[in-house]
C-alpha positions in Angstrom: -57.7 168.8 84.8 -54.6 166.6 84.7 -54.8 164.4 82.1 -51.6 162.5 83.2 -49.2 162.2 85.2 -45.5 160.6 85.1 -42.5 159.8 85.9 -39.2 159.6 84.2 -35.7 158.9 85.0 -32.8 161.3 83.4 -32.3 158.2 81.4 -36.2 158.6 79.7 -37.3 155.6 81.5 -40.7 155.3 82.7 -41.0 154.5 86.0 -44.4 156.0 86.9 -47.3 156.5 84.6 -50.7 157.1 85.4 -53.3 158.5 82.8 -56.8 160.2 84.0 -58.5 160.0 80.8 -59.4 157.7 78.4 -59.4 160.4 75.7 -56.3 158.9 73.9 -56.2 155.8 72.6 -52.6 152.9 73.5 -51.0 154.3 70.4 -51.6 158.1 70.9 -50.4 157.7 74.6 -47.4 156.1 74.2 -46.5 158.6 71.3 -47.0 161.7 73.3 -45.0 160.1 76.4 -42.0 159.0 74.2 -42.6 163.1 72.3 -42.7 164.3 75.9 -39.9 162.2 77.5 -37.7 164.3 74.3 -38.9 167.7 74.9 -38.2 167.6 78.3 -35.3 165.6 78.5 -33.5 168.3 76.0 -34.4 171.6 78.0 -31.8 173.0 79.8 -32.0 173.3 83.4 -32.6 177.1 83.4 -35.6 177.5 81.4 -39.5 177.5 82.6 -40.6 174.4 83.9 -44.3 174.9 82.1 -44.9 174.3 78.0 -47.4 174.7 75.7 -47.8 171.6 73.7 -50.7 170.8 71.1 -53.4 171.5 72.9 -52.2 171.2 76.6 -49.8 172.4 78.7 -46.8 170.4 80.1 -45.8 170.5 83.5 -43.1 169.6 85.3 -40.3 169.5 88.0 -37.2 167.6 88.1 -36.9 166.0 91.8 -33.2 164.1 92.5 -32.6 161.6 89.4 -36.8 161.7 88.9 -38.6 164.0 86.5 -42.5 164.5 87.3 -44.0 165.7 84.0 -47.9 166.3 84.4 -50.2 166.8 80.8 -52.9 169.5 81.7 -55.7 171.2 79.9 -54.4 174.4 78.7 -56.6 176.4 81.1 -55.3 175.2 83.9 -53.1 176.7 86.3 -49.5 176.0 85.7 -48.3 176.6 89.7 -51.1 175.1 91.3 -50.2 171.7 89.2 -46.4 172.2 90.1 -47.7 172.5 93.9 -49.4 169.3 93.4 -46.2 167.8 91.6 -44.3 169.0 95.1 -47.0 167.9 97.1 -46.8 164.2 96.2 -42.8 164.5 96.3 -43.7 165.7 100.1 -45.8 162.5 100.8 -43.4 160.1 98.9 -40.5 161.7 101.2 -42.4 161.4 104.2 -43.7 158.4 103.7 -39.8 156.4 102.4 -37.9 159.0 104.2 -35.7 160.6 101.6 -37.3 159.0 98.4 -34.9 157.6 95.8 -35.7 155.8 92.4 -35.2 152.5 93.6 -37.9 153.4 96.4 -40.3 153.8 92.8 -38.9 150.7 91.2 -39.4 148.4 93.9 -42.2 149.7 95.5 -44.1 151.0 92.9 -47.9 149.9 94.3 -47.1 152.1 97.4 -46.5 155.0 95.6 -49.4 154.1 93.3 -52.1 153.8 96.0 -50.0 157.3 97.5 -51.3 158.9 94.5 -54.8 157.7 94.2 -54.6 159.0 97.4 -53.8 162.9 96.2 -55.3 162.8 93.1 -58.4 161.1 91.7 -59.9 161.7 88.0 -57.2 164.4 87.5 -58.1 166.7 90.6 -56.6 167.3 93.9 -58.5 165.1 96.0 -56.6 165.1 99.6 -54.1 168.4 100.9 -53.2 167.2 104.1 -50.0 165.1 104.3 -50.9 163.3 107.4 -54.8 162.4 106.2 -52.9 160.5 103.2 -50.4 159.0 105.5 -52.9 157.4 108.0 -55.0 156.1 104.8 -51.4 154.5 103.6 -50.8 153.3 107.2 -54.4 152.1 107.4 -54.2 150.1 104.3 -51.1 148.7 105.3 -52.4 147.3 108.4 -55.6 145.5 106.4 -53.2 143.9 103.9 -51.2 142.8 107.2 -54.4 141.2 108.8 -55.5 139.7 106.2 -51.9 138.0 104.9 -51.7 136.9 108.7 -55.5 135.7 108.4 -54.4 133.8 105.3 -51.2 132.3 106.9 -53.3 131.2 109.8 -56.1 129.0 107.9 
């Protein structure tokens, strides 16, 4: 199960965070993040992207300027998290066409609602790219309707 998942700039910024268990408390999560945004942030480019770390495993992939770092039980598969990891770079692409930082920064609800959309209570919920797109699309168009609704009355 993924216990969380986020995202950091090269800088160590957090620019994404979302955690899938309520296991840790405030303190203890932002601990491990800052631990994690260090351990990651020091390894050279050539080594493994997977790590053992207390009792988990750390996964993650650097995309562009963006590092996706995912917190997993230890007996989970390293490559199937790293395909999820690619799998919601694939839909974030898709869906800003060439996604960016700033696409994260100033849009960050879109990519949150992309997410819930792949992954719900740390599982793989949804595969197929366009399924997740229409959903996106489809919830765009409601928010549309109803701010026009709004404007109207």
């Amino acid at each position: 199960m993924i216990q969380c998942l986020f995202l950091i700039s090269r800088q160590g910024k957090i620019r994404m965070m979302k955690w899938y268990t309520n296991s840790f408390t405030t303190k203890e999560k932002q601990k491990y993040v800052k631990e994690i945004n260090s351990i990651v942030l020091t390894r050279s480019p050539k080594l493994c992207n997977f790590l053992e770390w207390n009792d988990f495993k750390i996964v993650y992939k650097r995309y562009a300027s963006l590092y996706f770092i995912c917190i997993v039980d230890k007996e989970d598969n390293e490559l199937i998290v790293l395909e999820t990891i690619h799998h919601f770079v694939e839909v974030l692409d898709k869906y800003f066409g060439n996604v960016c930082e700033l696409d994260i920064i100033f849009n960050f609800h879109k990519a949150y609602y992309i997410l819930d959309e792949i992954i719900l209570s740390g599982h793989l919920e949804e595969s197929s790219k366009k399924s997740i797109l229409k959903a996106v699309k489809t919830h765009e168009e409601l928010i549309e309707e109803n701010t026009e609704e709004q404007n109207k009355g």
